[in-house]
N, C-alpha and C positions, 0 to 999 in steps of 0.2 A: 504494500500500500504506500503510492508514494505521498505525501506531506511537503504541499510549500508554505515555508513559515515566515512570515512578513513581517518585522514590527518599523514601526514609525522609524526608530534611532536606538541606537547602541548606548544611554544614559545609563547614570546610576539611578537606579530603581527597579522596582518590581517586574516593570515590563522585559527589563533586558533579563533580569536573573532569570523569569518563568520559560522565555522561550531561548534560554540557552540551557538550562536544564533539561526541558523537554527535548531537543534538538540531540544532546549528547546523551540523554538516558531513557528515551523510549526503547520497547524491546524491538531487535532487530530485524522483526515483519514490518517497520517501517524505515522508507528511505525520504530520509530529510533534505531539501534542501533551504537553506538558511538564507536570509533577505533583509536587509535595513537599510535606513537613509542614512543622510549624514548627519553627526551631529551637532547640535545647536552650543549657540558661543555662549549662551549662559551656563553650561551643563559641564561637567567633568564627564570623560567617556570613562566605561567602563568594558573596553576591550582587550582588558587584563583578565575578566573573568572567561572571556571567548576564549584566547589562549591559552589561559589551564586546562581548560574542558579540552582543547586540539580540537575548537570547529575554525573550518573556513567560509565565512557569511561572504554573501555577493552585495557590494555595497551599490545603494543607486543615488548619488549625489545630487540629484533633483530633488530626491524625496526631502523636504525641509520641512519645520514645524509649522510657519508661518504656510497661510497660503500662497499664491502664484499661478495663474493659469497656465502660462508657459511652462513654469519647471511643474506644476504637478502633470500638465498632458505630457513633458517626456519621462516621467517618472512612470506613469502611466503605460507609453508604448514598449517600457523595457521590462516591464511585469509582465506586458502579450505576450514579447519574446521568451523569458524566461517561461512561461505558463505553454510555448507551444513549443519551445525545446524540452521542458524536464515531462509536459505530459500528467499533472498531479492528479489523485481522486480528491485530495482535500486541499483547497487554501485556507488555512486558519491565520489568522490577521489579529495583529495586537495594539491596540488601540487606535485612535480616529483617522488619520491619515493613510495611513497602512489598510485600515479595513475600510477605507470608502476607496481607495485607487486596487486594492487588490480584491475586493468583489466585484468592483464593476468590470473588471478586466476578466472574473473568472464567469459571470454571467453572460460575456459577451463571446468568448471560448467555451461556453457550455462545460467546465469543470464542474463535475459532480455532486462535489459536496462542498461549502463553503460552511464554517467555523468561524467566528469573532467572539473576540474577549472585550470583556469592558475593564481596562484597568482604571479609568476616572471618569469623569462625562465632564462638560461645558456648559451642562444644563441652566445651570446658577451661578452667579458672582464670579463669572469671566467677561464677559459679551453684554451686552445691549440687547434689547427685547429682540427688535429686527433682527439680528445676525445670529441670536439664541434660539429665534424660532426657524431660522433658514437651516441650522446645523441638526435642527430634531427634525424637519422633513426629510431630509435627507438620508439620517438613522434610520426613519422610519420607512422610507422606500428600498434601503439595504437589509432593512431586518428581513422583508417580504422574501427577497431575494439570500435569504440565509436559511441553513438549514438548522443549523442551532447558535442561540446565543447564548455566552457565556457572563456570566455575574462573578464578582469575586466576593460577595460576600450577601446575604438575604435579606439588607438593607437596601442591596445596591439594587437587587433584583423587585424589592417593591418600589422602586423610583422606575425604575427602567420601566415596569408595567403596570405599577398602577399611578403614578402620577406624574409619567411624561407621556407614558402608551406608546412606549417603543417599538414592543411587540407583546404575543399574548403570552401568559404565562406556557402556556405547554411549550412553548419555543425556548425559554429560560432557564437555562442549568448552571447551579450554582456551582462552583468549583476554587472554594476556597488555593489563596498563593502557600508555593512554597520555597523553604531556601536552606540553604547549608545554615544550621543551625549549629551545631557542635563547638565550630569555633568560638562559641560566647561564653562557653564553661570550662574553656583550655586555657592553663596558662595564665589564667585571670586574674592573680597576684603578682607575676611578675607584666603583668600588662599594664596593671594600675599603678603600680610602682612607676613604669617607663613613663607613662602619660604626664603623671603629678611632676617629677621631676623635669621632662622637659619643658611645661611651662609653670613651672615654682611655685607648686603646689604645697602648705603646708598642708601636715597630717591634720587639721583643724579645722580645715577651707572645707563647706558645702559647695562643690562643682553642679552647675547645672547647664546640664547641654539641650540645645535643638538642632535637627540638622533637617538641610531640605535646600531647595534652588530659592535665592532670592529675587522674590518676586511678589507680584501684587497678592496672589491669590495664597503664601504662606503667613501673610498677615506678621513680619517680623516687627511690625513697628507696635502691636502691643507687647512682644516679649520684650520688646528692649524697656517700654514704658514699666511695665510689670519688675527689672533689674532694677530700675530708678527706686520703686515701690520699697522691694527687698531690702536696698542698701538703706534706706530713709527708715526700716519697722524693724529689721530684726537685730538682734546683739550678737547672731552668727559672724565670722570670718564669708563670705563669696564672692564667689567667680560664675562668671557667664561666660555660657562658650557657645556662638554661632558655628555652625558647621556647613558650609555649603560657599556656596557664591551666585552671583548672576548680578543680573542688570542696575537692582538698586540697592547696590553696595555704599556708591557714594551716598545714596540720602540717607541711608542707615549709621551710618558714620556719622554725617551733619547731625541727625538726632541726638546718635552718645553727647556728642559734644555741646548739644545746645541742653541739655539735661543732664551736663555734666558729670558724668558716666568717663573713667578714664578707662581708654583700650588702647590697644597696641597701633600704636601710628608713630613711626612704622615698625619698633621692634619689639616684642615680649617683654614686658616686667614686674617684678612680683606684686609691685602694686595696681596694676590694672584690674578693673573689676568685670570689662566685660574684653573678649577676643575675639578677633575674625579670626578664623583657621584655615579659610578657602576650605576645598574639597579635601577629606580623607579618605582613602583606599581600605584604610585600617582600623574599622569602621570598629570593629571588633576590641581593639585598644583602646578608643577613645570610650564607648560602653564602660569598659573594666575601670575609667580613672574617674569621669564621673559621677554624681549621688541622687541627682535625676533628673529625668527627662521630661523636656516640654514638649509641647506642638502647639499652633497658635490658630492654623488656616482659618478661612473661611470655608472651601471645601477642599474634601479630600475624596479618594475613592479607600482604597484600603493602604495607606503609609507604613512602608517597610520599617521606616525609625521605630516605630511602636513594639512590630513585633521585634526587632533586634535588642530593641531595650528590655523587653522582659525576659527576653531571652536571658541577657545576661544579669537577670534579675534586678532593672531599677525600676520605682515606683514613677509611675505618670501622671504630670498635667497636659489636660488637654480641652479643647474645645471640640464639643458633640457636634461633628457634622459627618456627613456620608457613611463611610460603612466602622465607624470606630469602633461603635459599640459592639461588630461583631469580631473585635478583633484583642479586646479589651475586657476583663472584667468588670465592671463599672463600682469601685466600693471596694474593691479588693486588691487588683492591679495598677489601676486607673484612678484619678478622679477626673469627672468629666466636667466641661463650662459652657454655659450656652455660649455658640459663636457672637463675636465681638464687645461681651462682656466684659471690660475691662476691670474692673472691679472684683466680681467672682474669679476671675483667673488670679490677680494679686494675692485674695485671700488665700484662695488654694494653695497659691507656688509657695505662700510665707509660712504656713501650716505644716507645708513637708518638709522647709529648711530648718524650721526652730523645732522641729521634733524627730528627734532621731527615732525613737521607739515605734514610731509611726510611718516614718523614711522604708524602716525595715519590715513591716508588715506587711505594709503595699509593695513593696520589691520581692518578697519569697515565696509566691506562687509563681511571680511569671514565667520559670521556668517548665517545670510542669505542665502550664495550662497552653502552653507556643511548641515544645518539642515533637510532638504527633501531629498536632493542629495544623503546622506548616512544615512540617518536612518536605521536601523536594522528593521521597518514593512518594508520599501518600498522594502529591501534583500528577506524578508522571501513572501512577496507578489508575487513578483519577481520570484523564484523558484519555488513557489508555482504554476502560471501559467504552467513553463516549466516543473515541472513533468508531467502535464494535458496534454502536448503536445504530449507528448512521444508517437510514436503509435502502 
């Protein structure tokens, strides 16, 4: 059975891990071939994890985040070609780009069976009415033309069908993410050791991290108001720590400094309270030196930061939107805040930093309740049934 697997871009996140997991570990009654754009200047790639795995994706450098009528129709005619050289029974396509240029391509070549994942939507707090509703006609003339759609988590899947009407539910199969987990319970003392020390951490400092691409829809400008909050309420030693980069690095910076927030401009010092770190690879080390984890967004689909955080057992703030809650204990793992809450999120974050007893509560299930949950066999097992389904 052969399998063309298309995602948007090679980023770090969910999309890249799931379809290079599956690419390298479905059983080998399937022949893959592997498909991405290029990618985006706000983004770290993560084509480090392709290379462990020893796949070789065919890049199509039209395909970009942004639209383009031009580069997405020749993005478009080299998915024909790949689609009338490799021959596929399925195109499964990983998020919006990727599964509106590679079904219409596989509709129009009559490939058999077409697959789409939803790893986020655009439905909300991206776009404007007008271009909000032009992106859900369009899902919704590609779902017609799908054979099944995929949800990553049963939040995502009552948006998708019952309050955008993407398509009907019997067309929607939930298929929670997966990822190499293991690395967040290896090593973890001399991980967190490495971290603190390279940015002078004392043994006494509550670290708290978020990591994600900067940009509108991660909402970093309540975490950073929220660090103003902390340093101003609690008698803790803290550090903040942004993880990621993108486009509004500089007004996030101008914030620190108009809220007077001392961070690294430009080089690390023990007294800074809050730090860019750009992108890490070693996503897994900065977990282990950390004492908890934020998220701010406005939406989300399912944020791999969450599950790698529990993973490595720290407790989470975050704001309730898209599929958190099924990714999350709420009260146990997680505390949760209504989106753009600035206030509830403060409380919360000051809650887990002045109480360690409680720091620890909410961090020592997350292991447990993430290592089955998202494992990359339970993904590929997973999939594996639902090509079988196909009829």
């Amino acid at each position: 059975m052969r399998v063309l697997r298309i995602i948007n871009r090679f980023n770090l996140g969910g999309p890249t891990f799931n379809a290079a997991y599956l690419s390298r570990y479905l059983p080998d009654e399937f022949d893959t071939m592997l498909v991405g754009g290029k990618k985006d200047y706000t983004e770290d790639n993560s084509l480090h994890i392709i290379d462990r795995l020893q796949l070789e994706p065919i890049i199509i450098p039209e395909m970009k985040r942004d639209v383009n009528l031009i580069n997405d129709y020749k993005a478009y005619r080299k998915i024909c070609e790949l689609i009338e050289e490799f021959k596929p029974d399925i195109i499964h396509s990983h998020a919006s780009k990727a599964g509106a240029l590679g079904r219409l391509a596989g509709k129009n070549l009559h490939v058999p069976h077409m697959v789409h994942t939803f790893h986020g939507h655009v439905f909300h707090s991206y776009f404007g009415r007008l271009t909000t509703s032009v992106y859900k006609s369009v899902e919704r003339y590609m779902a017609k033309n799908s054979s099944r759609i995929i949800a990553i988590s049963e939040k995502q899947k009552h948006e998708l069908v019952d309050i955008y009407k993407i398509a009907e539910a019997d067309k929607v199969t939930v298929v929670n993410l997966g990822f190499e987990l293991d690395r967040f319970q290896t090593d973890f003392e001399r991980k967190r050791k490495d971290f603190r020390e390279f940015y002078q951490l004392s043994d006494d400092t509550v670290a708290i991290g978020i990591v994600g691409r900067l940009v509108p829809i991660k909402n970093h400008e309540m975490f950073i108001r929220a660090v103003r909050y902390i340093i101003d309420n609690s008698h803790q030693k803290v550090r903040a720590f942004i993880i990621g980069d993108g486009e509004l690095r500089p007004e996030l910076e101008e914030l620190a400094r108009r809220l007077e927030i001392p961070f690294n401009d430009p080089e690390i010092d023990e007294d800074d309270q809050l730090t860019f770190t750009s992108w890490m690879k070693d996503i897994d080390t900065a977990n282990a030196g950390i004492d908890i984890a934020a998220l701010s967004s406005k939406n989300e689909g399912t944020p791999v930061s969450l599950i790698e955080a529990q993973a490595a057992n720290r407790p989470i703030v975050s704001t309730d939107v898209g599929g958190i809650q099924d990714i999350v204990l709420p009260g146990e793992t997680a505390v949760l805040c209504p989106p753009n809450d600035q206030d509830a999120f403060n409380e919360s974050l000051l809650r887990l930093v002045d109480d360690a007893d409680y720091r620890l509560r909410l961090g020592e299930k997350g292991w447990d309740f993430v290592k089955d949950r998202f494992h990359y066999s339970r993904l590929v097992d997973d999939i594996t049934q639902l090509y079988h389904s196909l009829d």
